[in-house]
ROLUMSE-19174 format. One record per residue (C-alpha): residue number from 1; chain; x, y, z. Coordinates in steps of 0.001 Angstrom, whole numbers, padded with zeros to 6 digits. Layout:
<nodes>
{drenro NUM vexpa A px X py Y pz Z}
...
</nodes>
This chain:
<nodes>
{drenro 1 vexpa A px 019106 py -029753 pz 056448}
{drenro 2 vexpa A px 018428 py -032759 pz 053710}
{drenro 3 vexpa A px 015438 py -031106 pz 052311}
{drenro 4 vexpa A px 014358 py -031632 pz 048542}
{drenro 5 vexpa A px 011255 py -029925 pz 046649}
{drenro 6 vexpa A px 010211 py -033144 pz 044927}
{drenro 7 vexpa A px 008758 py -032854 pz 041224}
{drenro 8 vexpa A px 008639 py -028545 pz 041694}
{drenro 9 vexpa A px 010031 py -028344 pz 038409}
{drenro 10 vexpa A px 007223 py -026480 pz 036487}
{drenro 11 vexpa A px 006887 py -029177 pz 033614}
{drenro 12 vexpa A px 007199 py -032064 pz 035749}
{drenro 13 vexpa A px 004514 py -030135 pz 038278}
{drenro 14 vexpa A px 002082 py -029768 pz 035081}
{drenro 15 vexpa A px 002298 py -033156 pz 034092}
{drenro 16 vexpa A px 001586 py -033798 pz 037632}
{drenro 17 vexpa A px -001643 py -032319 pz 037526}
{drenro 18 vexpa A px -002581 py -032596 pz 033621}
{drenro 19 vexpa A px -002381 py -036628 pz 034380}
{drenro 20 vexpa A px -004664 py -036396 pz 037618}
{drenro 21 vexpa A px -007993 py -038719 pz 037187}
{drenro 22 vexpa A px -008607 py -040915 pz 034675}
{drenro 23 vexpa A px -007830 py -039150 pz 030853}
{drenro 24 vexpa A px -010274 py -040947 pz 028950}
{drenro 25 vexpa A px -013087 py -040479 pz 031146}
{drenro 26 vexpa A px -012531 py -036920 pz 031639}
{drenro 27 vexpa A px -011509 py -036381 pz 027509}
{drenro 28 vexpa A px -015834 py -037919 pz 027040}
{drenro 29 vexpa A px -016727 py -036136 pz 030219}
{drenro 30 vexpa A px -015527 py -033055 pz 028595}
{drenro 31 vexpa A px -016888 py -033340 pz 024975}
{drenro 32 vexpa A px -019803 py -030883 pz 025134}
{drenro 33 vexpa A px -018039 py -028738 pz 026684}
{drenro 34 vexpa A px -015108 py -028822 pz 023790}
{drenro 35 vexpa A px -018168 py -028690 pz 021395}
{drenro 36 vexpa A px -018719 py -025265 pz 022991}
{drenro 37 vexpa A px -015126 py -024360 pz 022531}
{drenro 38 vexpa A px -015339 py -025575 pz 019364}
{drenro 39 vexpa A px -018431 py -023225 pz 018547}
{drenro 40 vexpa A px -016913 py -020293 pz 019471}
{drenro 41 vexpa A px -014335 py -020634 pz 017896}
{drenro 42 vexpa A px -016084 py -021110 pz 014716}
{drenro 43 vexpa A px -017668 py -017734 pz 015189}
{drenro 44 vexpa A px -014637 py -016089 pz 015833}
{drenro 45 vexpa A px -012934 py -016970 pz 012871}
{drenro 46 vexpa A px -013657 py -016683 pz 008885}
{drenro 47 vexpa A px -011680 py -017468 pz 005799}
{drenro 48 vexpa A px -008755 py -015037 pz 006369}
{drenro 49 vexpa A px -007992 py -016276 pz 009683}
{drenro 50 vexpa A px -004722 py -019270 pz 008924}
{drenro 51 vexpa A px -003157 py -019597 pz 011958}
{drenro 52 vexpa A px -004053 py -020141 pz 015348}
{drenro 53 vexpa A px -001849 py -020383 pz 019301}
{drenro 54 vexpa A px -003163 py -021828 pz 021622}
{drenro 55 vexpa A px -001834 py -021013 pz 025712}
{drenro 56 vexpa A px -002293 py -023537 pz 028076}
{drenro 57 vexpa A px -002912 py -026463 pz 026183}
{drenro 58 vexpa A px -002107 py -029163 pz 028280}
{drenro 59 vexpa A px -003997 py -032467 pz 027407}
{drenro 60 vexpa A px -006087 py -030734 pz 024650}
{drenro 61 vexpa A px -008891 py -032170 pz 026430}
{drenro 62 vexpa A px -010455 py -028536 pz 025705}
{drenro 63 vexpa A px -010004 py -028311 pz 022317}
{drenro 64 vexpa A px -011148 py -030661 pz 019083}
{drenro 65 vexpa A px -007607 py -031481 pz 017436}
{drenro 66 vexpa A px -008820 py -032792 pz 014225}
{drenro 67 vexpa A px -011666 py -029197 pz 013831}
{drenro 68 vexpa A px -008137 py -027056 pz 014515}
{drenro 69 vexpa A px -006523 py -028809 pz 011506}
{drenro 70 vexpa A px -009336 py -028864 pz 009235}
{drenro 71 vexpa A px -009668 py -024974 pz 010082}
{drenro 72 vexpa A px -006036 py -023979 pz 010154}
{drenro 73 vexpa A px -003444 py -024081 pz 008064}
{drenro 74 vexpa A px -000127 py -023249 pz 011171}
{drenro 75 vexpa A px -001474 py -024823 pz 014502}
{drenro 76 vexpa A px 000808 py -024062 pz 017610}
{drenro 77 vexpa A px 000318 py -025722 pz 020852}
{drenro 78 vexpa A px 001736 py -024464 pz 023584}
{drenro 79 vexpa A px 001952 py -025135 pz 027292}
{drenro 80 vexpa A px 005344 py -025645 pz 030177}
{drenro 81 vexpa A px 004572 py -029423 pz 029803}
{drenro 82 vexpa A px 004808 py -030476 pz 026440}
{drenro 83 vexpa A px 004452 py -033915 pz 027455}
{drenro 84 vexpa A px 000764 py -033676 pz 028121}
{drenro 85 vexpa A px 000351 py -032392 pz 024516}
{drenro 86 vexpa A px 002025 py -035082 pz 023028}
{drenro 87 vexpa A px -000460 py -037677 pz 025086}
{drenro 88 vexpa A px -003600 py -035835 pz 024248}
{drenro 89 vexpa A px -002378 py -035819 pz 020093}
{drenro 90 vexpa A px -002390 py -038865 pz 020312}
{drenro 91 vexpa A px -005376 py -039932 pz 022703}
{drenro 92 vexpa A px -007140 py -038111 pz 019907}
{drenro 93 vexpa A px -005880 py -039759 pz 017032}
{drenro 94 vexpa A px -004268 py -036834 pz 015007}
{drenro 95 vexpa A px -002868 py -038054 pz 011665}
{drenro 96 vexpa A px 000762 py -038195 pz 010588}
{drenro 97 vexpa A px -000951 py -035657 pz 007862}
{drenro 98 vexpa A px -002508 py -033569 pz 010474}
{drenro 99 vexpa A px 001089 py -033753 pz 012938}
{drenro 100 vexpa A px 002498 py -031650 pz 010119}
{drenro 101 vexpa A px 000234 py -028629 pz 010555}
{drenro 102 vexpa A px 000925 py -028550 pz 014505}
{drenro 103 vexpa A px 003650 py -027066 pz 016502}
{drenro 104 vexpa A px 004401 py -027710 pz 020315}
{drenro 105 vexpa A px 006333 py -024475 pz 021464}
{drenro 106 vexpa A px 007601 py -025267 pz 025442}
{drenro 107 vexpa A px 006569 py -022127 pz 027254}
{drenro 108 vexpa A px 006576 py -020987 pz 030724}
{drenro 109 vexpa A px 004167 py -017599 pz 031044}
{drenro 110 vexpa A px 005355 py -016385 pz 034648}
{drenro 111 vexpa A px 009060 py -016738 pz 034419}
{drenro 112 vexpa A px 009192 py -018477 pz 037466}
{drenro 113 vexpa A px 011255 py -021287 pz 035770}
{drenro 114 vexpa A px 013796 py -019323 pz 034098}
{drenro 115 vexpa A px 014397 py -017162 pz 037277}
{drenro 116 vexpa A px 014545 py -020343 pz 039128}
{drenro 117 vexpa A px 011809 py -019177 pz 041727}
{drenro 118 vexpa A px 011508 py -022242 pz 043386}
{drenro 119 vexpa A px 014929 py -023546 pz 043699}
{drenro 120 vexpa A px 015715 py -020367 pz 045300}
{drenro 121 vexpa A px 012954 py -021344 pz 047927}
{drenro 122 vexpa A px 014313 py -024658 pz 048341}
{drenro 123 vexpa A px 017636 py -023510 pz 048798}
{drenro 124 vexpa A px 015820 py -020257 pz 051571}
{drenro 125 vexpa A px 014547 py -023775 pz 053812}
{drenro 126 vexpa A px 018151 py -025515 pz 053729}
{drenro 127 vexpa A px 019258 py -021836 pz 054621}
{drenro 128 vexpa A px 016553 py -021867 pz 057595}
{drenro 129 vexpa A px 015680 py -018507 pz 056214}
{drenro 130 vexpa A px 012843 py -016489 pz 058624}
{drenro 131 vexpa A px 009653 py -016353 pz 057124}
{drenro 132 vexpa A px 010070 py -012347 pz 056545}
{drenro 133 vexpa A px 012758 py -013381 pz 054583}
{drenro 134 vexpa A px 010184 py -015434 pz 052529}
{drenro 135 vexpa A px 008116 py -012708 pz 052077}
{drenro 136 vexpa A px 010128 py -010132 pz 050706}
{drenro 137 vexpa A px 011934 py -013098 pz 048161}
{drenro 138 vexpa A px 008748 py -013664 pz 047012}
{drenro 139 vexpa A px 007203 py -010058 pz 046764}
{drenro 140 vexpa A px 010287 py -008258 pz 045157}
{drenro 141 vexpa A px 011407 py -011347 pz 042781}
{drenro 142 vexpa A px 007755 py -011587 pz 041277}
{drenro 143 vexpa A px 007536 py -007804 pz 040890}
{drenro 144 vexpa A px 010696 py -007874 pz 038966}
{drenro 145 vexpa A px 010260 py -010683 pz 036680}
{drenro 146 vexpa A px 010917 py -011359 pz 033177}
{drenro 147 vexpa A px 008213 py -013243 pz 031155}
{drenro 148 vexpa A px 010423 py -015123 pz 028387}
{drenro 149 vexpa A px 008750 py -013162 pz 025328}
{drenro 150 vexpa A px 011158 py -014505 pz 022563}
{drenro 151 vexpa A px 008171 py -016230 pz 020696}
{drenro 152 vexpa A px 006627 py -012238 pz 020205}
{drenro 153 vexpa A px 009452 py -011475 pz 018108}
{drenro 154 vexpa A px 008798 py -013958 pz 015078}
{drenro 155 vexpa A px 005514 py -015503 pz 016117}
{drenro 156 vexpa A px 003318 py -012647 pz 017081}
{drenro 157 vexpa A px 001320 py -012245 pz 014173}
{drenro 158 vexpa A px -000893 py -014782 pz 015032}
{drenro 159 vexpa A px -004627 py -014947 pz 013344}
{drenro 160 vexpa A px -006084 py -016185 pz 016602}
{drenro 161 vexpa A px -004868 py -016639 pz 020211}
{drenro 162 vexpa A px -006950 py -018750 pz 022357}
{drenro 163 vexpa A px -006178 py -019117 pz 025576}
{drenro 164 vexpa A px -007326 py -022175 pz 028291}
{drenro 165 vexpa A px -008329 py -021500 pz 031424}
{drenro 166 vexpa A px -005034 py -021073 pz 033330}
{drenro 167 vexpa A px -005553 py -017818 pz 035930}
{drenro 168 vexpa A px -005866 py -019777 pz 038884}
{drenro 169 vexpa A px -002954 py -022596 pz 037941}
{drenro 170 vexpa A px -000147 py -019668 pz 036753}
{drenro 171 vexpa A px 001492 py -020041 pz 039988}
{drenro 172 vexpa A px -000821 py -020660 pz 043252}
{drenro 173 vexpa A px -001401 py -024272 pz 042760}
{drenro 174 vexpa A px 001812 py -024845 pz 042921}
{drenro 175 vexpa A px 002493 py -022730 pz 046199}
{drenro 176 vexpa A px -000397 py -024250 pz 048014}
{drenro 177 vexpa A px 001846 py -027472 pz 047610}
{drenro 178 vexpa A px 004495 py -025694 pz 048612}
{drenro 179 vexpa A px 003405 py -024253 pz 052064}
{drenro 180 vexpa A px 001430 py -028071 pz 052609}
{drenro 181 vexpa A px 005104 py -029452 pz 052294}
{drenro 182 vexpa A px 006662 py -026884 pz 054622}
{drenro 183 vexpa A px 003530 py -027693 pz 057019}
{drenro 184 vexpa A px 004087 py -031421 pz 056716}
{drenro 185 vexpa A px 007199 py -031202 pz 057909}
{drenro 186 vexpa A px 006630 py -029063 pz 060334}
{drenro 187 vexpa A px 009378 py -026240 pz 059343}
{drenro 188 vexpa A px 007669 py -023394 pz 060126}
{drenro 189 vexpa A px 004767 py -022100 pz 062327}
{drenro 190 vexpa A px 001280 py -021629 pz 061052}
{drenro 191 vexpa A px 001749 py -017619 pz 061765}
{drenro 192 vexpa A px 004769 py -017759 pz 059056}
{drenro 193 vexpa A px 002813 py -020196 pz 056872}
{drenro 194 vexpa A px -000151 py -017490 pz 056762}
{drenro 195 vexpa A px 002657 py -014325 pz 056000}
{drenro 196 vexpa A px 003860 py -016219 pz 053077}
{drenro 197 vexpa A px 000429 py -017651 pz 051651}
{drenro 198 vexpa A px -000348 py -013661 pz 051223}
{drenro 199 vexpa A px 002832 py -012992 pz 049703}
{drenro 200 vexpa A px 001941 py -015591 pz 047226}
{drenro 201 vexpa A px -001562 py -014236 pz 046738}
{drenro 202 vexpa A px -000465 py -010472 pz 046755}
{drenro 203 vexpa A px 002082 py -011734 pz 043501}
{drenro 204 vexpa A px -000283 py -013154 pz 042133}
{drenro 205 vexpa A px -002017 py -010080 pz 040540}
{drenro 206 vexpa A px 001604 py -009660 pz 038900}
{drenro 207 vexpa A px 001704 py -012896 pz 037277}
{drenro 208 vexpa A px -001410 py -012585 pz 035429}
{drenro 209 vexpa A px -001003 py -009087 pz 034511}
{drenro 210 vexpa A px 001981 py -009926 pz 032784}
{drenro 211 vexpa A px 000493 py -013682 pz 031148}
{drenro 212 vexpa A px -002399 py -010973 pz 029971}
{drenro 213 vexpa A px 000097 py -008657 pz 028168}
{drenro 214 vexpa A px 002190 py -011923 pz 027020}
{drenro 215 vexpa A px -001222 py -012965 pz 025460}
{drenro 216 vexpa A px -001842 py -010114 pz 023757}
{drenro 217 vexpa A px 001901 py -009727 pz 022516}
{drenro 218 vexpa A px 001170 py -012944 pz 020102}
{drenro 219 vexpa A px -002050 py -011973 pz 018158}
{drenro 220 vexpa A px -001728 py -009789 pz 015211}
{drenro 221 vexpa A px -003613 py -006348 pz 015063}
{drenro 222 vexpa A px -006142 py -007511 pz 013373}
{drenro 223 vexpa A px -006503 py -011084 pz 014884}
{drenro 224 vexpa A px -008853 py -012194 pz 017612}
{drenro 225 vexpa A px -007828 py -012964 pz 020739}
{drenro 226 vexpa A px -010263 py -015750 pz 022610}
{drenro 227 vexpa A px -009746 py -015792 pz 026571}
{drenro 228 vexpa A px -011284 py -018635 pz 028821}
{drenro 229 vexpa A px -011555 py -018519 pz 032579}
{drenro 230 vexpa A px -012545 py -021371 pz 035070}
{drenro 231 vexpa A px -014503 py -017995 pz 037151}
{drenro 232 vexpa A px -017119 py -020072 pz 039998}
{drenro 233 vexpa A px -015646 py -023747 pz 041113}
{drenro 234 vexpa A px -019267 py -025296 pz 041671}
{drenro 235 vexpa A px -019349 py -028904 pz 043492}
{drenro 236 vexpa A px -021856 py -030576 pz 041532}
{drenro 237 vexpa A px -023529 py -032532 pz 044630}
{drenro 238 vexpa A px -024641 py -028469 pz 045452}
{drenro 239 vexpa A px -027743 py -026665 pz 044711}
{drenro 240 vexpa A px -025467 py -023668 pz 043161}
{drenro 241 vexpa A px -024394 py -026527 pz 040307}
{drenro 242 vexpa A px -028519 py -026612 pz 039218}
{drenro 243 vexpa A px -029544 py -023036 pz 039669}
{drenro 244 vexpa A px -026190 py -021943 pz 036924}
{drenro 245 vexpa A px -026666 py -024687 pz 034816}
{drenro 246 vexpa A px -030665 py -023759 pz 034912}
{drenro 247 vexpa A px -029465 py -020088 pz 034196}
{drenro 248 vexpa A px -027495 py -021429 pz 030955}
{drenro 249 vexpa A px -030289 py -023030 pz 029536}
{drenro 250 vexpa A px -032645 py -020119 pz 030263}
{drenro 251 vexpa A px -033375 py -017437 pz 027375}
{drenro 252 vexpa A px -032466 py -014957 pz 027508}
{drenro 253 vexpa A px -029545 py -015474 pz 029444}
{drenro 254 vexpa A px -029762 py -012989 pz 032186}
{drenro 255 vexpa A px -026153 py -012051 pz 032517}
{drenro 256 vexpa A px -026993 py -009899 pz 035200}
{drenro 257 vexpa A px -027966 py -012607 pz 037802}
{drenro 258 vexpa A px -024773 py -014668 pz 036292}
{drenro 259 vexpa A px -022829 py -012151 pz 037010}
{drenro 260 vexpa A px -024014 py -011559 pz 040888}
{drenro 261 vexpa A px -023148 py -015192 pz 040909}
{drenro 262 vexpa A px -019485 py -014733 pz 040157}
{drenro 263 vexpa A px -019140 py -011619 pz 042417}
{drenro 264 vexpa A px -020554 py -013695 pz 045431}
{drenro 265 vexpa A px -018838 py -017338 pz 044161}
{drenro 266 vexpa A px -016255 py -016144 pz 041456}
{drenro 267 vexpa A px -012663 py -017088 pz 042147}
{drenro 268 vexpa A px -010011 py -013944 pz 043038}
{drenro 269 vexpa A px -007806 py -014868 pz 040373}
{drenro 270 vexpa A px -009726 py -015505 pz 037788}
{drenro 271 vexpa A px -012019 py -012244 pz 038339}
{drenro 272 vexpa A px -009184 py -010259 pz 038647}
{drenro 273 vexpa A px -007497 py -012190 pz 035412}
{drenro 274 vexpa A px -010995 py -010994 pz 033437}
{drenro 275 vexpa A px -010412 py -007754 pz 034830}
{drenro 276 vexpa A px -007371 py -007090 pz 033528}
{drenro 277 vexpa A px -007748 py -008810 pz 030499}
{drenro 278 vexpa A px -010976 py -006548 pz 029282}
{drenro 279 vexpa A px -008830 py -003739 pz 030408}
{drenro 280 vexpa A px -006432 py -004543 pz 027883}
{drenro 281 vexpa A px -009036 py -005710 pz 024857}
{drenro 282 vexpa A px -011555 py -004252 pz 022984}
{drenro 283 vexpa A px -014512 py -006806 pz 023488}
{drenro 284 vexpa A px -016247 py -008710 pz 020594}
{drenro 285 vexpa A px -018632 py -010805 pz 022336}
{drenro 286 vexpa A px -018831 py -012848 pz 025284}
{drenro 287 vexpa A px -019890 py -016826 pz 026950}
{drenro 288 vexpa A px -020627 py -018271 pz 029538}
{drenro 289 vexpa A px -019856 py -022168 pz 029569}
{drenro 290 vexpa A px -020672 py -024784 pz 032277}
{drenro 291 vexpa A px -017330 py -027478 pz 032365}
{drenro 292 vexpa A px -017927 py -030612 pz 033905}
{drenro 293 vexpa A px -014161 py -031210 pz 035100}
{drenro 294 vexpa A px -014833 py -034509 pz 037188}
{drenro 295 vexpa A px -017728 py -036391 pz 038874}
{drenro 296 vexpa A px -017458 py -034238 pz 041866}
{drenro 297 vexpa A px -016942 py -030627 pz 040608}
{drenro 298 vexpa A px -017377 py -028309 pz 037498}
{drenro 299 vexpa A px -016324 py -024904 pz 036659}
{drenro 300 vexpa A px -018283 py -021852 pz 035142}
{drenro 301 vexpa A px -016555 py -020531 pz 032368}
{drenro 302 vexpa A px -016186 py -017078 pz 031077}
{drenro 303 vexpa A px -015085 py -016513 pz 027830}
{drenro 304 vexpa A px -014559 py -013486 pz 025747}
{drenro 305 vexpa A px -013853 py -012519 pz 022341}
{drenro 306 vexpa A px -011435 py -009246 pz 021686}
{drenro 307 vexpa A px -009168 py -007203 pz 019520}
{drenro 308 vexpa A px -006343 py -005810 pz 021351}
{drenro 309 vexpa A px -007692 py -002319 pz 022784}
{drenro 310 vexpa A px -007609 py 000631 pz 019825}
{drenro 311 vexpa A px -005021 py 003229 pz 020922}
{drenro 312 vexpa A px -006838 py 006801 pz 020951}
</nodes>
């Protein structure tokens, strides 16, 4: 069988979708929302705090460049396509001076790349492997994988780790594609289509429970870690999109009725990303943020301040 997984590399996949839309109109689109970012940031940090990573930077579109480098002495972006980074630098104009404070670091946080997860599927279709066969790949290989954690060894005494909104792109996105292609072409039935789609969603748990203990790897015991989660996808045309966005601006915020919200709307991945996460951190304070991602959707954000959790 000639079949080929076109572009299923994970950087080239990234780019993919960090380069969907138009990049100027969604970098102004997105500016008080960055502001936001920018905010808490600011309260998260003070004087002592030098250096900052940031996971999942992708087009920077969600953070201020040029507020990072007045802040921060060591600045390291990271993300699996450091293409995107490069593009957003300069999109927002960073100085040569500035470029000298920042570090890209190429970085893939489920290990699917070096363990060469999806070749191994490509190879499973050529092989006309039975969807069972699918399923257990996928189950057993996730369970067992290695998140590269080389950058913990020198790098992990970071001031600050902030990290984008990336629960619901760590590895799902990029099987949805892959089960559309295998529909497209008509490879397997919709029955075997369905047993691997919960394979993929039964991993997923796996993935983010190991990006969650990758993030908090990096940030020094006395640092701050900042996590960010894309938690209700609202459709802006909607009446949800005007009763959060009138819950925002109300004060006090009831958190409570938010919060209902996200249990009835929230997205699996990302709630059970937040779960996880405030398992593992000992909570500062928390935001909610409305993102205006495009003209025909935006995302409720969750963000949350911690410590890593105090042993005893």
């Amino acid at each position: 069988m000639d079949f080929r997984l076109k572009n299923f590399n994970l950087s080239f996949f990234n780019n993919d979708v960090n380069n969907s839309g138009d990049m100027q109109q969604k970098f102004a689109l997105w500016a008080e929302y960055r502001a936001e970012i920018t905010a808490l940031l600011d309260d998260a940090t003070n004087k002592d705090t030098k250096n900052i990573l940031v996971l999942g930077a992708g087009k920077c579109n969600d953070i201020d460049l040029h507020y990072l480098c007045s802040r921060f002495a060591r600045i390291v972006l990271s993300d699996v396509d450091i293409k995107s980074i490069e593009d957003g630098m300069r999109m927002q104009g960073v100085s040569d001076g500035d470029r000298k404070k920042i570090e890209l670091l190429e970085m893939d946080y489920t290990g699917l790349a070096e363990a060469g997860f999806f070749n191994q599927l490509e190879s499973m279709i050529q092989q006309k492997s039975s969807a069972n066969a699918f399923v257990s790949y996928i189950e057993s290989s996730i369970q067992n994988i290695h998140v590269c954690d080389d950058i913990a060894c020198d790098n992990a005494h970071f001031d600050v780790v902030l990290s984008c909104p990336v629960y619901t792109q760590l590895m799902y996105t990029q099987s949805e594609i892959f089960l559309q292609i295998l529909n497209q072409y008509q490879l397997y039935t919709a029955k075997d289509l369905q047993k691997m789609d919960h394979a993929f969603i039964k991993s997923m748990s796996q993935v983010v429970r190991h990006y969650n203990a990758l993030m908090m790897s990096m940030v020094s015991d006395d640092g701050v870690v900042i996590m960010l989660t894309d938690i209700i996808e609202i459709i802006r045309s909607e009446e949800l999109h005007n009763t959060i966005g009138n819950l925002l601006d109300s004060q006090p915020l009831d958190v409570c009725l938010i919060e209902k919200h996200i249990t009835k709307h929230g997205l699996a991945f990302a709630k059970n990303g937040r779960e996880d996460w405030l398992e593992k951190a000992d909570v500062i304070t928390t935001e909610y943020i409305l993102w205006p991602f495009n003209d025909y959707k935006s995302y409720l954000v969750y963000g949350a301040v911690g410590k890593k959790k105090s042993i005893g």
